[in-house]
C-alpha positions as CSV (number, residue, x, y, z in Angstrom):
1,X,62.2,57.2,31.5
2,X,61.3,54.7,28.8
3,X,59.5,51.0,29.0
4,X,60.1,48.0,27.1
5,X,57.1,45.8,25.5
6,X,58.0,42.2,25.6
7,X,55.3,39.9,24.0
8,X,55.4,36.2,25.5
9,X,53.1,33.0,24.1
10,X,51.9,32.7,27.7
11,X,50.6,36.4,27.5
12,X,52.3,37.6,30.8
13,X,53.6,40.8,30.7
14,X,57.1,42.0,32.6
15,X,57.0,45.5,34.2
16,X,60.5,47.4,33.5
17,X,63.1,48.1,36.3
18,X,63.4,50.9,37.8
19,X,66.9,52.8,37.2
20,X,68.6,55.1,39.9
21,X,68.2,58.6,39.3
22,X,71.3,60.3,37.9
23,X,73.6,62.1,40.4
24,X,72.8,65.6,40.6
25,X,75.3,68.5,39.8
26,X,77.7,69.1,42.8
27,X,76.5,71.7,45.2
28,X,77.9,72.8,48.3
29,X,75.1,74.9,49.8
30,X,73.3,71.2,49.8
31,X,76.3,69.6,51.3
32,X,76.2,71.9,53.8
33,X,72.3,71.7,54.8
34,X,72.3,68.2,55.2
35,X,75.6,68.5,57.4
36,X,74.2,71.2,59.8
37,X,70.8,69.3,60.0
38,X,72.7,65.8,60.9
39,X,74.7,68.3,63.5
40,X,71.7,68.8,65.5
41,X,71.8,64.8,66.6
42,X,68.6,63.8,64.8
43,X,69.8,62.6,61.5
44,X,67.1,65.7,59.9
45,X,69.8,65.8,57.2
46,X,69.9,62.1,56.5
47,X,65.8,62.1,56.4
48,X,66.6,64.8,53.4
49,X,68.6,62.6,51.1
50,X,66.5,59.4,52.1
51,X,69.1,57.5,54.3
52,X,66.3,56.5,56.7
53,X,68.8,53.9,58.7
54,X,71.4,56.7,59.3
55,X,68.6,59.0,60.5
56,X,66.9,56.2,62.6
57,X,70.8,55.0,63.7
58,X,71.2,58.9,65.2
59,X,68.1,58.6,66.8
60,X,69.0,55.4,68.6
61,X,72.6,57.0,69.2
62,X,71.1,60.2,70.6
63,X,68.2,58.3,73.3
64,X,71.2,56.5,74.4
65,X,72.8,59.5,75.3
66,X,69.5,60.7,76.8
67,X,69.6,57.1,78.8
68,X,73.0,58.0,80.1
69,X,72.2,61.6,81.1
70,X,69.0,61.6,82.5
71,X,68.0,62.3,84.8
72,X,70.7,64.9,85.6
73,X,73.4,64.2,87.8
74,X,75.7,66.3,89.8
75,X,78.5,64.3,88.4
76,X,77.5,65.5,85.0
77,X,77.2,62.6,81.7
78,X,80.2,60.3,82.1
79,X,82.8,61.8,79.5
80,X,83.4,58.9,78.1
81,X,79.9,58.7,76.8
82,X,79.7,62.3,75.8
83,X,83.2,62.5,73.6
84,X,81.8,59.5,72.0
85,X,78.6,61.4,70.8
86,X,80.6,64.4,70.0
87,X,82.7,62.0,67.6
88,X,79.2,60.6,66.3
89,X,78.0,64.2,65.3
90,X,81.0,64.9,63.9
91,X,81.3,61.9,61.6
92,X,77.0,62.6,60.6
93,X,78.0,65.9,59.6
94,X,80.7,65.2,58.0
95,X,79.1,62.0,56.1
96,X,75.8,63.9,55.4
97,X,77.9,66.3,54.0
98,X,79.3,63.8,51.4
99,X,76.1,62.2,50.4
100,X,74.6,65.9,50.0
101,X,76.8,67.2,47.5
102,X,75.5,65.2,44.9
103,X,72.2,63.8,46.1
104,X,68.8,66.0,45.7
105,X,66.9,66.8,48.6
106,X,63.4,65.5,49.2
107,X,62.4,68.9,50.5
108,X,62.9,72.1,50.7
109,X,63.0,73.3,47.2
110,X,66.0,75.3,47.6
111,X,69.4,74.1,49.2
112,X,70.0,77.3,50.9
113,X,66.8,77.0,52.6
114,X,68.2,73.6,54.2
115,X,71.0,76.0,55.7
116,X,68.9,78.2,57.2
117,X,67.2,74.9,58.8
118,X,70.1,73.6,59.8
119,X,71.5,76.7,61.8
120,X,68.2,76.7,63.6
121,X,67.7,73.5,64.6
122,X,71.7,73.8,66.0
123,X,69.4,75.4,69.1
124,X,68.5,72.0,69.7
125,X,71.7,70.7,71.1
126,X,72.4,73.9,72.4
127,X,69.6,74.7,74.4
128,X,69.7,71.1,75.5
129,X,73.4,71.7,77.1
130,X,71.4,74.9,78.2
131,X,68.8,73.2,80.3
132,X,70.9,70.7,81.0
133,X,73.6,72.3,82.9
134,X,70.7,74.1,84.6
135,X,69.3,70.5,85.5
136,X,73.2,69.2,86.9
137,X,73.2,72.4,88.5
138,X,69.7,72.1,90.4
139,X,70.5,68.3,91.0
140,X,74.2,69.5,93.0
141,X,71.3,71.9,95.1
142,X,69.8,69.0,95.9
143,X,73.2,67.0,96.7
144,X,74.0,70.0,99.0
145,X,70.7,70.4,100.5
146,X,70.4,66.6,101.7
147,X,73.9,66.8,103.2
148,X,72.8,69.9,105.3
149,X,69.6,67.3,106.3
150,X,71.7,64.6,107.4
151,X,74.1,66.9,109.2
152,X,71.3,68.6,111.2
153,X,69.4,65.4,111.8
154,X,73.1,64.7,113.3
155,X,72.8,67.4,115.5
156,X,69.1,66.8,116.7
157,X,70.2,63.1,117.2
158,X,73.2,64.1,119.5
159,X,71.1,66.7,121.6
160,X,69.2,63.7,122.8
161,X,72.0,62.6,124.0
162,X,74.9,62.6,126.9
163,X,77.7,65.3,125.6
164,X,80.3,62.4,125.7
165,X,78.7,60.5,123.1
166,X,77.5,63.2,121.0
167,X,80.8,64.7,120.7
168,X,81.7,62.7,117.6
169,X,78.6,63.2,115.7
170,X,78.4,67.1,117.0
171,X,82.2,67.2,115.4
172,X,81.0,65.7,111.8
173,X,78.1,67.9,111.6
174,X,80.3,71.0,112.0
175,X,83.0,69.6,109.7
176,X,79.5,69.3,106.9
177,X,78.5,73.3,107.7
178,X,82.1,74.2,107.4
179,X,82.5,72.0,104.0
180,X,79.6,73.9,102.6
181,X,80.5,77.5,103.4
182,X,84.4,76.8,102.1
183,X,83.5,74.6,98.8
184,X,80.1,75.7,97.8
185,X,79.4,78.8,98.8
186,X,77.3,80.1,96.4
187,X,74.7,77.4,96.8
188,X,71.4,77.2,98.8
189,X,72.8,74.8,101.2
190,X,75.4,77.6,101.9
191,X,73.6,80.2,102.2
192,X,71.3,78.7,105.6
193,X,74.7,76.7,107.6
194,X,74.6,80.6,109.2
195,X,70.8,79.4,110.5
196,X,72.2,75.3,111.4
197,X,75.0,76.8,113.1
198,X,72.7,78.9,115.7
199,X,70.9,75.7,115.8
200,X,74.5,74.0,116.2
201,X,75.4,76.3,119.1
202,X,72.1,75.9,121.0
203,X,71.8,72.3,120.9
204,X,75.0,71.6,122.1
205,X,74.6,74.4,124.8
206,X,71.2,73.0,125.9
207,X,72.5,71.6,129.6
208,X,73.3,75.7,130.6
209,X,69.6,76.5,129.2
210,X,68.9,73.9,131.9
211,X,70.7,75.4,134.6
212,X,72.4,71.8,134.3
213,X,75.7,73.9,135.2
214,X,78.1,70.6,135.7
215,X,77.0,68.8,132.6
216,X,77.2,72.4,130.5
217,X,81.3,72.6,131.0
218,X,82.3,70.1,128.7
219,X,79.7,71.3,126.0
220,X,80.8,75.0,126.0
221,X,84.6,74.2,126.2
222,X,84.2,72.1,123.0
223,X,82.1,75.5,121.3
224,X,85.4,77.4,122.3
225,X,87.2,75.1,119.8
226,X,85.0,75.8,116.8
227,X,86.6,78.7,115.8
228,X,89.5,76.9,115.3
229,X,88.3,75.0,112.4
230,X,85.7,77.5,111.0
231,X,86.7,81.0,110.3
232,X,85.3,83.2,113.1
233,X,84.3,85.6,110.3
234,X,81.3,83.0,109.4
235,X,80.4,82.7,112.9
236,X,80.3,85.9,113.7
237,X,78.7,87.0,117.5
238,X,78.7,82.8,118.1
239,X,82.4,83.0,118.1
240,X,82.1,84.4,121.8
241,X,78.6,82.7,122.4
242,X,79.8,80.3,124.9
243,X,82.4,82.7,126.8
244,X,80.1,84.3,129.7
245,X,77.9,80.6,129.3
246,X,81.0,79.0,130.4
247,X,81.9,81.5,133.0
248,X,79.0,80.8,134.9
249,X,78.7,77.0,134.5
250,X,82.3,77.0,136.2
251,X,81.1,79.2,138.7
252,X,77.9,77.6,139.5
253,X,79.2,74.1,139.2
254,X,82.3,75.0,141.8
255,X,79.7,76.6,144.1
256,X,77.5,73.3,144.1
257,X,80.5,71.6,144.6
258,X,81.7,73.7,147.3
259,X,78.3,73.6,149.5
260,X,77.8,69.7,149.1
261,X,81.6,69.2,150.3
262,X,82.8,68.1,147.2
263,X,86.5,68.4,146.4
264,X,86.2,69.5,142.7
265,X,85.0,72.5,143.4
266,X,88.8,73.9,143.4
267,X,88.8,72.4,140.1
268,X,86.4,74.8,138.3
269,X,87.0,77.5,140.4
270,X,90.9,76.9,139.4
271,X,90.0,77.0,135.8
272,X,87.1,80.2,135.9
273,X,90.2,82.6,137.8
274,X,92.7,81.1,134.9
275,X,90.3,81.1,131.8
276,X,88.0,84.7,132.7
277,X,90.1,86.5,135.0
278,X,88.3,89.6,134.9
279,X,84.7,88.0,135.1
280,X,82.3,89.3,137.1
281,X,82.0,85.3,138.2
282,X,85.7,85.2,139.0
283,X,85.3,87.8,141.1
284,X,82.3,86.1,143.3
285,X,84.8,83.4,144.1
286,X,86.5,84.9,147.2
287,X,83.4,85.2,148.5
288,X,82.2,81.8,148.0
289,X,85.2,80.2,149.6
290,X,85.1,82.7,152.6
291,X,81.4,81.3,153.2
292,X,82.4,78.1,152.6
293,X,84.8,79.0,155.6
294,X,82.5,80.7,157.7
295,X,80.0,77.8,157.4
296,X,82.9,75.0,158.3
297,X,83.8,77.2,161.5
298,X,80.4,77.6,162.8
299,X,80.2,73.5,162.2
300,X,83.2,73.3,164.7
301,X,80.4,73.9,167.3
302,X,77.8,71.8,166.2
303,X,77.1,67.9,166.2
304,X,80.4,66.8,164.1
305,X,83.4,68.7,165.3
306,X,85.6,66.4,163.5
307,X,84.5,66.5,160.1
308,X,84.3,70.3,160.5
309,X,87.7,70.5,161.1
310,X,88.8,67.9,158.1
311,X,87.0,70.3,156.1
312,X,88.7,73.4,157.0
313,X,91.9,71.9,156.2
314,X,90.3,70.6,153.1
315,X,89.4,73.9,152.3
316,X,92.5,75.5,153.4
317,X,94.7,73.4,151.4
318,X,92.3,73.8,148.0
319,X,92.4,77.4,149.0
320,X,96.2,77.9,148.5
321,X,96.4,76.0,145.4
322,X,94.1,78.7,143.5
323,X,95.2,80.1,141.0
324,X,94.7,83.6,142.1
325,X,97.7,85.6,140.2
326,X,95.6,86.6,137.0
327,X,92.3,87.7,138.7
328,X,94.4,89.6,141.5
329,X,92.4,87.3,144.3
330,X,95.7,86.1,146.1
331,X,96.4,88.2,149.0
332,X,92.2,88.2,149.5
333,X,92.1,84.0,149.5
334,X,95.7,84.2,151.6
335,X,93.8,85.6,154.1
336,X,90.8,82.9,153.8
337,X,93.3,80.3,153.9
338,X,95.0,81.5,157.2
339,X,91.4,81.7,158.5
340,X,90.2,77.9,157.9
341,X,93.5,77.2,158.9
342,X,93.7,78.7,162.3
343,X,90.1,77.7,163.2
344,X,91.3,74.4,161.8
345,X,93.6,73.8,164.6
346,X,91.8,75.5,167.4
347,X,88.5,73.2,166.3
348,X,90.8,70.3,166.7
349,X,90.2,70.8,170.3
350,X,86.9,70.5,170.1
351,X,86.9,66.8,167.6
352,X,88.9,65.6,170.1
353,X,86.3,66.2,173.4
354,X,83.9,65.2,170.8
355,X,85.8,61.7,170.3
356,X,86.4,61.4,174.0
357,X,82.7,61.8,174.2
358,X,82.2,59.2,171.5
359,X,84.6,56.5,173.3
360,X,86.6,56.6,170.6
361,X,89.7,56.9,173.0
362,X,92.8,56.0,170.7
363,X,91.3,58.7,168.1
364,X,91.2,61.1,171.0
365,X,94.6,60.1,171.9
366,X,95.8,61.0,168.5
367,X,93.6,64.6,168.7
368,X,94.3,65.6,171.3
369,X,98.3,64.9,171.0
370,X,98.5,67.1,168.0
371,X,96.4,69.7,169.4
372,X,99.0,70.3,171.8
373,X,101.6,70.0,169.6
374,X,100.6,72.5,167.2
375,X,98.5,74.5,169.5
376,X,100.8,76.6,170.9
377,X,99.8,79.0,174.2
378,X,96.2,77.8,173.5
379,X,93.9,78.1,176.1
380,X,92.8,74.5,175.9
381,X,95.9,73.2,175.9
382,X,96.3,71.8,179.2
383,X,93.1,70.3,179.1
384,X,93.9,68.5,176.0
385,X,96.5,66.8,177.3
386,X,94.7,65.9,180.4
387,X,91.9,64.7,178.0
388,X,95.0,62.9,175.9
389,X,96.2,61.0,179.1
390,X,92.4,60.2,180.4
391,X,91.5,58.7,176.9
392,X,95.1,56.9,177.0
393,X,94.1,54.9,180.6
394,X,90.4,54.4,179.1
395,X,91.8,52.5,176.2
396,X,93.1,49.9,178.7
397,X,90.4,50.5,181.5
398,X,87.1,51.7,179.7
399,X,85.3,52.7,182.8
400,X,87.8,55.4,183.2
401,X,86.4,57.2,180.4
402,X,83.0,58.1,181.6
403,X,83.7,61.5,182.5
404,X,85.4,64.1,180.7
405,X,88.3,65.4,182.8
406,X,89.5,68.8,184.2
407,X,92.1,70.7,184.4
408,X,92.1,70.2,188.2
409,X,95.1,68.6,190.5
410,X,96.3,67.5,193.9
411,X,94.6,66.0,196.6
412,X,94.7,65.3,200.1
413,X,95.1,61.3,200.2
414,X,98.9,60.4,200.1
415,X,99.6,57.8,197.1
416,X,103.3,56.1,196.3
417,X,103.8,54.4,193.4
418,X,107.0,52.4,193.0
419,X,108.0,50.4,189.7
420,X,108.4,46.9,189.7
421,X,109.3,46.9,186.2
422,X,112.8,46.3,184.5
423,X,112.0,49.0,182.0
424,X,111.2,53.1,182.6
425,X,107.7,53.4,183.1
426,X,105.2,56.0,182.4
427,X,102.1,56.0,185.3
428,X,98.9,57.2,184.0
429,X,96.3,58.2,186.1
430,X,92.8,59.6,185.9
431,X,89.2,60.2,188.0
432,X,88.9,63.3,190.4
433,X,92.2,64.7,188.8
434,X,94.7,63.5,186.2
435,X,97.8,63.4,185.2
436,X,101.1,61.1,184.3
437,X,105.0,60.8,185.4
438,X,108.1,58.5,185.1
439,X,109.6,56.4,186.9
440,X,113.0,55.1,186.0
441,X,113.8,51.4,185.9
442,X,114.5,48.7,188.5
443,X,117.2,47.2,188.2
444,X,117.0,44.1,189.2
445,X,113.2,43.7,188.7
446,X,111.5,41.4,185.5
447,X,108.0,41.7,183.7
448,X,105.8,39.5,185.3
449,X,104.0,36.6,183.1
450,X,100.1,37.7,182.6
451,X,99.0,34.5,184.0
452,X,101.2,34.9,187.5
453,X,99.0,38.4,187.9
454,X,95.7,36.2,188.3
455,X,97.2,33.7,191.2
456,X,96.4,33.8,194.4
457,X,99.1,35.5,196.7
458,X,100.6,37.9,193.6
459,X,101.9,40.6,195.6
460,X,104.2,42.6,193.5
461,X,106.8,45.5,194.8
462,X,106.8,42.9,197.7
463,X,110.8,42.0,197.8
464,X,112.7,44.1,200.2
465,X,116.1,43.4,199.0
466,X,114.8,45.5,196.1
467,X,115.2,49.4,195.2
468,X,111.7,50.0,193.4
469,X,112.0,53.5,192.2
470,X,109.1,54.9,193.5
471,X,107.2,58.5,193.8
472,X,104.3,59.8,196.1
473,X,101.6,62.0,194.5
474,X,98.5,63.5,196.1
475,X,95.0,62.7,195.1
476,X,91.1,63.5,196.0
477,X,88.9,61.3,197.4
478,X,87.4,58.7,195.1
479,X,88.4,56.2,192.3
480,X,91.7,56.9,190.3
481,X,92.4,54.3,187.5
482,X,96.1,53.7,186.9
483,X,97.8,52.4,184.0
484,X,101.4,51.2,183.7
485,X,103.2,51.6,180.5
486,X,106.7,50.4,179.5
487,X,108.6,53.4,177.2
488,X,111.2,50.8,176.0
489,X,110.0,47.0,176.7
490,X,109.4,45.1,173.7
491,X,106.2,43.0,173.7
492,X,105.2,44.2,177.4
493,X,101.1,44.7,177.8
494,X,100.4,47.9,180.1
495,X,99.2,47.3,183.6
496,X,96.6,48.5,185.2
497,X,94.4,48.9,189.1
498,X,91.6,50.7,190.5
499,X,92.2,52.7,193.5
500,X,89.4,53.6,195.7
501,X,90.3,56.2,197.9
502,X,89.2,57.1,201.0
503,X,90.7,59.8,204.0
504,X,92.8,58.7,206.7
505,X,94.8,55.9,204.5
506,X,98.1,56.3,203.1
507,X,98.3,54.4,199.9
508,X,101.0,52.3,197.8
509,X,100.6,52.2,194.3
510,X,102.9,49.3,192.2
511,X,103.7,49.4,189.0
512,X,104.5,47.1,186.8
513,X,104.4,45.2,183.2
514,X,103.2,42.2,182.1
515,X,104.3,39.7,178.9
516,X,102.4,36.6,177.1
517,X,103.8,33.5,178.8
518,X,105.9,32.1,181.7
């Protein structure tokens, strides 16, 4: 380098110029250095040749990058935003490269040397993919591991709750363990849904922990379904967790049912003989109804004939609709049927005294009527329909129903009844004995109005120009209360008298009917 002396009058002196250093001899081991070094995203090779704003421009370029990335994501750096660093790299090197080949290097000495450099520092990318693929990786752990959290805190949300409501969140949970052991099954998370799903299983089979046997059924009929949407091979033994769980709820449940005279008990029982057939619960069920039975008939006797006997035909209905086929229980609750059945009719007998009892003489009526009709050669039968025909006269004369009436019949007091009445009439009679006949219609007879009964000098069967139809019966000593019934009249009231009866008299009885008005 050479300088220049200018002399000036004012005696300042002006320092020479500096010139730019000559461009050195091509070399391509340099070109290469600085190309490597700008490859490893901190513009080393740039630093090199003294291009300070490249170097600080891939710094800048890289921290952005670093903005972007961190901290790690499962979703990994937006590719966008990575093939546009790539390209930055890509153009360093291949710039650097250009300005190396000709420019000299601040340091080191030798170019190859700068190679050397430059294929190390390449770990510095690399090992930054490295760590961060480890990072994305650990951060997806963590994305797994809060959605097992949230499902479980699902699941101990819902077992604070009534099964009904639950069911929804109890169904997302599942849908979460199943999601994990399907699409990520070589994670963390993965690896402990085999733990949640014990959990799982437990929680929503809490009510039979209870002994809560009724609110249990729902519960372990949904667990039945969860092998349908998660392989049974990841649930191993819980696959048939709720089977014998179920069984018993059913059982229990219909039992409780049963004793408190409930009518779902059928219901459960229905579904235990169809769904475990071969249970050691289905095959309790016989028995259970057969106590049920036993209980009903021994209720016949006590203070409420009546609803004994409504619940032996309950039961003996409910009993036939079992279904019995699979757990080979039919010809076993056959004969359980017949046997609420039969005691069924005979206790009908018994509801009807008991309603007789009660005054409640038109439901006695109806009792007693059907108890003959269906009874058969029953002992009891002619009594019932003495009791029938008592409660049938107390319904029109209540003091005719104050004592229960017998089987007995006859007399030694001579009474004839004739019909006044235009219509057949059926005589009812109770007190010492009781009993009823017909007597066919007058012919030229009318109803009377109800208000002509109550005047003075009413003497019905009175007209001797008529035929009154007429029978004589013998009775006992005492009061007989009649009543008069039309079979055919339309709108005609029954009549009815007192009789006191005493020996030595022969009486008349008349019968007639009465109608609203004039």
């Amino acid at each position: 380098m050479s300088w220049q002396h200018n002399d000036f009058s004012d005696g300042f002196v002006i320092p020479p110029m500096p010139t730019a250093p000559p461009p050195a001899p091509a070399d391509g081991w340099r070109a290469a250095g600085v190309a490597l070094l700008n490859l490893c995203g901190l513009g080393v090779g740039y630093a090199l040749v003294r291009r300070w704003w490249l170097m600080a421009a891939c710094w800048a370029a890289t921290a952005v990058l670093l903005l972007v990335a961190l901290p790690a994501d499962p979703d990994g750096v937006p590719g966008g935003a990575l093939v546009a660093y790539v390209v930055l790299l890509v153009l360093a090197a291949v710039h650097g490269a250009v300005v190396g080949l000709r420019t000299r290097l601040t340091w080191p000495p030798a170019a190859w040397i700068a190679v050397v450099l430059g294929i190390v520092l390449l770990a510095v990318p690399a090992g930054g993919v490295a760590l961060y693929g480890g990072a994305r990786d650990e951060a997806t752990e963590q994305m797994l591991l809060d959605r097992l959290e949230r499902a479980d805190k699902l699941v101990r949300a819902a077992g604070r709750q009534q099964f009904p409501t639950a069911e929804p969140d109890y169904r997302q949970a599942l849908t979460v363990y199943s999601g994990l052991r399907d699409d990520h099954p070589g994670s963390r998370a993965a690896d402990r849904v085999p733990g949640r799903l014990k959990t799982f299983y437990t929680t929503v089979g809490s009510a039979y922990e209870e002994q809560n046997y009724c609110a249990a059924v729902a519960p372990l009929k949904y667990l039945r379904t969860v092998p349908r949407t998660m392989d049974e091979k990841e649930l191993g033994s819980l696959a048939k967790w709720p089977d014998d769980r179920l069984a018993t709820s059913l059982y229990e449940c219909g039992s409780r049912s049963l004793s408190g005279g409930s009518a779902d008990w059928a219901t459960h029982y229905g579904e235990l003989l169809t769904t475990f057939p071969e249970s050691g619960q289905s095959a309790k069920v016989e028995t259970a109804v057969g106590t049920a039975v036993d209980k009903a008939v021994k209720d016949v006797g006590g203070d409420d004939p009546c609803a004994a006997v409504e619940r032996l035909d309950s039961l003996n209905s409910q009993i036939v609709g079992l279904p019995a086929e699979r757990a080979g229980q039919t010809e076993a609750l056959g004969r359980t049927a017949d046997r609420a059945e039969s005691n069924a009719e005979s206790g009908t007998y018994a509801c009807g005294v008991d309603q007789y009892k009660e005054k409640s003489f038109a439901e006695a009526v109806t009792t007693m009527n059907d108890f003959v009709k269906n009874s058969g050669q029953h002992k009891n039968a002619a009594r019932a329909k003495k009791i029938a025909i008592a409660a049938e006269v107390a319904q029109t004369v209540p003091a005719a129903g104050k004592r229960l009436p017998t089987t007995a019949s006859g007399g030694s007091i001579s009474v004839t009844v004739k019909n006044d009445s235009p219509d057949d009439i059926t005589v009812l009679y109770t007190g010492p004995v009781t009993g009823s006949f017909t007597l066919k219609a007058c012919g030229k007879c009318t109803s009377y109005s109800l208000a002509s009964t109550v005047t003075l000098g009413f003497e019905p069967c009175s007209d001797s120009g008529k035929n009154y139809p007429q029978r004589t019966i013998r009775l006992p000593v005492g009061t007989t209360y009649f009543v008069h019934k039309s079979k055919s009249g339309i709108g005609n009231s029954p009549a009815s008298d007192t009789a006191k009866l005493s020996s030595g008299y022969i009486y008349t009885e008349c019968a007639y009917t009465t109608k609203y008005g004039y």
